[in-house]
C-alpha positions in Angstrom: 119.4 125.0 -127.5 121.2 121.8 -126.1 124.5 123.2 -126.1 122.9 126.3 -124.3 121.3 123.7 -121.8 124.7 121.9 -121.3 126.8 125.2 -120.7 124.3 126.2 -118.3 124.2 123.0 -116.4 128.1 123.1 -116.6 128.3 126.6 -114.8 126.1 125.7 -112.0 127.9 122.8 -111.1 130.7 124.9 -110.8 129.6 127.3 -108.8 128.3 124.9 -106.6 131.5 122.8 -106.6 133.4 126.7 -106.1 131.2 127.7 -103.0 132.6 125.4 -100.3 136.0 127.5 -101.0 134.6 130.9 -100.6 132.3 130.2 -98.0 134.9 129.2 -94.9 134.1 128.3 -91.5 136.0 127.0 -88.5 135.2 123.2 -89.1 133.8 121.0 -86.4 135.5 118.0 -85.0 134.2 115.0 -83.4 137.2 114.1 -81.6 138.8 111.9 -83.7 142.4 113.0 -85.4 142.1 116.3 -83.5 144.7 118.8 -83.4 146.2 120.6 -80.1 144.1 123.8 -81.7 141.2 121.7 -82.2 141.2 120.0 -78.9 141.4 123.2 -77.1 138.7 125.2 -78.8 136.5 121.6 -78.6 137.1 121.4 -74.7 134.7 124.9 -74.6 131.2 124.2 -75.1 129.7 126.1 -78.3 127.6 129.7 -77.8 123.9 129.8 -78.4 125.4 132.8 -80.6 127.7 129.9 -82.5 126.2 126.5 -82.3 126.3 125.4 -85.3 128.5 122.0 -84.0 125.6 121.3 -81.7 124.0 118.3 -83.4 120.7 118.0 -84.5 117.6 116.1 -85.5 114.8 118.5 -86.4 111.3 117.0 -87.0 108.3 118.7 -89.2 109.8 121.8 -90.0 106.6 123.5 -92.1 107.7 125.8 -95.0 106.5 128.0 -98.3 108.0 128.0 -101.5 107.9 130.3 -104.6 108.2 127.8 -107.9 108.7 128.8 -111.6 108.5 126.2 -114.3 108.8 126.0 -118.3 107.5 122.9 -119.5 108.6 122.5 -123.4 104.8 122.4 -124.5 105.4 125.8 -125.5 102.5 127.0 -122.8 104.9 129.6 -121.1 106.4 130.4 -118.0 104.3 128.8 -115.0 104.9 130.8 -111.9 102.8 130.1 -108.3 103.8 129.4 -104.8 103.1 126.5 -102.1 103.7 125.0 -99.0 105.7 122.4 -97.4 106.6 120.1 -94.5 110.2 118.2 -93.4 109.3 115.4 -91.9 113.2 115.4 -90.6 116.2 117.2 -91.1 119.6 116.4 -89.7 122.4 118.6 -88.9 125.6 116.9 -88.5 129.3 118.9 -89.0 131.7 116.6 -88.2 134.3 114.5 -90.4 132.2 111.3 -90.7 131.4 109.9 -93.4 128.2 111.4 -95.1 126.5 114.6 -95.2 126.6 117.3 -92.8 122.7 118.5 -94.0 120.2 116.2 -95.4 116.4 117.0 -95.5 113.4 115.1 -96.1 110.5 116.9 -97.7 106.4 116.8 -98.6 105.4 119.8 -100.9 102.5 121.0 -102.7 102.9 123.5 -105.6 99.8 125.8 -107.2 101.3 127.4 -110.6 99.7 129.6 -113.3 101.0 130.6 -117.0 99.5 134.5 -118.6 99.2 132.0 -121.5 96.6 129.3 -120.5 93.5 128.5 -118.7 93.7 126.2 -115.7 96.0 126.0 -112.5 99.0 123.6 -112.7 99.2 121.7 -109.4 102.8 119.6 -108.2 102.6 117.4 -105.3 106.3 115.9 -104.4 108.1 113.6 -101.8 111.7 114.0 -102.0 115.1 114.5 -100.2 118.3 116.8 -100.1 121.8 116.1 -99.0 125.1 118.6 -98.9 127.9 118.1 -100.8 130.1 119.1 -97.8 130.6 116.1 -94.6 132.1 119.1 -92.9 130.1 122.7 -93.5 130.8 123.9 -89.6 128.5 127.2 -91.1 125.3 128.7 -91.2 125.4 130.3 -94.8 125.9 128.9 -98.2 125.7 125.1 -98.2 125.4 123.6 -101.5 123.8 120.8 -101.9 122.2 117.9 -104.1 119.2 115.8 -103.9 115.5 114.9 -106.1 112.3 114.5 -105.6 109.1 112.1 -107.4 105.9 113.4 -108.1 102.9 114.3 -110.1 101.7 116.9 -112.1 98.2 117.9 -113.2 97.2 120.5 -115.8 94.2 121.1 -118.2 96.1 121.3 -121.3 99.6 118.8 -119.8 97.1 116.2 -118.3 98.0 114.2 -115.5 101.6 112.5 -115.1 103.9 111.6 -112.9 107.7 112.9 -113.0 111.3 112.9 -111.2 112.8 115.9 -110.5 116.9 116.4 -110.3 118.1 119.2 -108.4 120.8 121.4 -107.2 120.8 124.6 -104.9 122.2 126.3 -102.0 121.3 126.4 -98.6 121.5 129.8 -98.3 120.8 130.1 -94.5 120.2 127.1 -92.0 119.8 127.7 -88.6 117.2 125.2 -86.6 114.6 127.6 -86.4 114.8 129.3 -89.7 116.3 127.9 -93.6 116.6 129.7 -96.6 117.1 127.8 -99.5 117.2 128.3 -103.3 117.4 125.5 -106.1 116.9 125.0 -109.8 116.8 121.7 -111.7 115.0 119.8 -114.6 111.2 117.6 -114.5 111.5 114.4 -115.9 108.6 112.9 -116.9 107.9 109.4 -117.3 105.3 110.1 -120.1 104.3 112.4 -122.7 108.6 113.0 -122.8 108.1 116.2 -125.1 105.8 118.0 -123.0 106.3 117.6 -119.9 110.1 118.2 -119.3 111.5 121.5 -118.5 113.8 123.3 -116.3 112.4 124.8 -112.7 113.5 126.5 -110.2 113.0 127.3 -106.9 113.3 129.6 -103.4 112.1 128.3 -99.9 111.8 128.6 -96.8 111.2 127.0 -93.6 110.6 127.8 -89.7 109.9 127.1 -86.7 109.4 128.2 -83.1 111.0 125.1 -81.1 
């Protein structure tokens, strides 16, 4: 089982290491060791069609997210759906140092297993960052990030865990993102339990 675990994790980084390759875009350019080609497209402003160079600070972006979760207590697959808020979310494609996306986010997850009694409830704070400075795109963005939390369940009890994660931005426009994610709850009590893998598809929007 942890050799399947391992091979699994090993793929996914991969493909999320391969996407940035197969996913090209004309990158943006701040200005600074611009070519003639560069320059010239630059001195045009960008298209309400193609603004994806247009910087941006985006502020409580609400959302909805569908969650499954396997927690190794053997109580099967938990399956449910919430909602959830960006406080802010930052859009930056240029060749500075740091992430072109990063994301800030408040969530609340409802999730029921065929197997049990009793609603599982996940409340998170967390954060996501690209793994591209540079994405200059709309579509597929991988990225990285985690979140803390707790978790509440009639049979799991009450804990609190940490939750590592890896996805995709599958779409990210300002007024509509796409995203889907898997990664693994680490508790930090009753170890056995409480871990398992997750994953995750969300989505947030907004009219301004």
């Amino acid at each position: 089982m942890r050799r399947k675990t391992t091979a699994l994790g090993l793929v996914c980084c991969a493909a999320l290491a391969a996407i940035p390759g197969v996913a090209r875009a004309e990158r943006c350019n701040d200005g600074t060791h611009a070519t003639p080609r560069a320059r010239e497209r630059d001195a045009a402003p960008p298209t309400l069609e193609d603004d994806t160079c247009f910087e941006r600070d985006i502020y409580f972006m609400p959302g909805a997210q569908a969650v499954t979760f396997v927690p190794a207590a053997k109580l099967g697959v938990f399956y449910g759906a919430g909602v959830q808020l960006a406080p802010l979310q930052i859009s930056h494609n240029n060749d500075r140092f740091g992430p072109s996306q990063v994301s800030t986010i408040a969530q609340v997850s409802l999730l029921k297993s065929p197997r049990v009694d009793g609603t599982m409830a996940l409340f998170e704070l967390g954060a996501t960052a690209s793994l591209e400075r540079n994405s200059s795109r709309r579509w597929l963005i991988p990225y990285f990030g985690a979140t803390f939390g707790g978790l509440t369940q009639a049979d799991l009890g009450t804990s609190a865990y940490a939750y590592a994660l890896g996805g995709v931005h599958l779409y990210w426009h300002h007024n509509l993102m796409l995203d889907a994610e898997g990664g693994y709850h680490f508790p930090f009590e009753d170890v056995d339990r409480v871990r398992g893998p997750r994953g995750q598809i969300s989505m947030r929007f907004s009219l301004w």
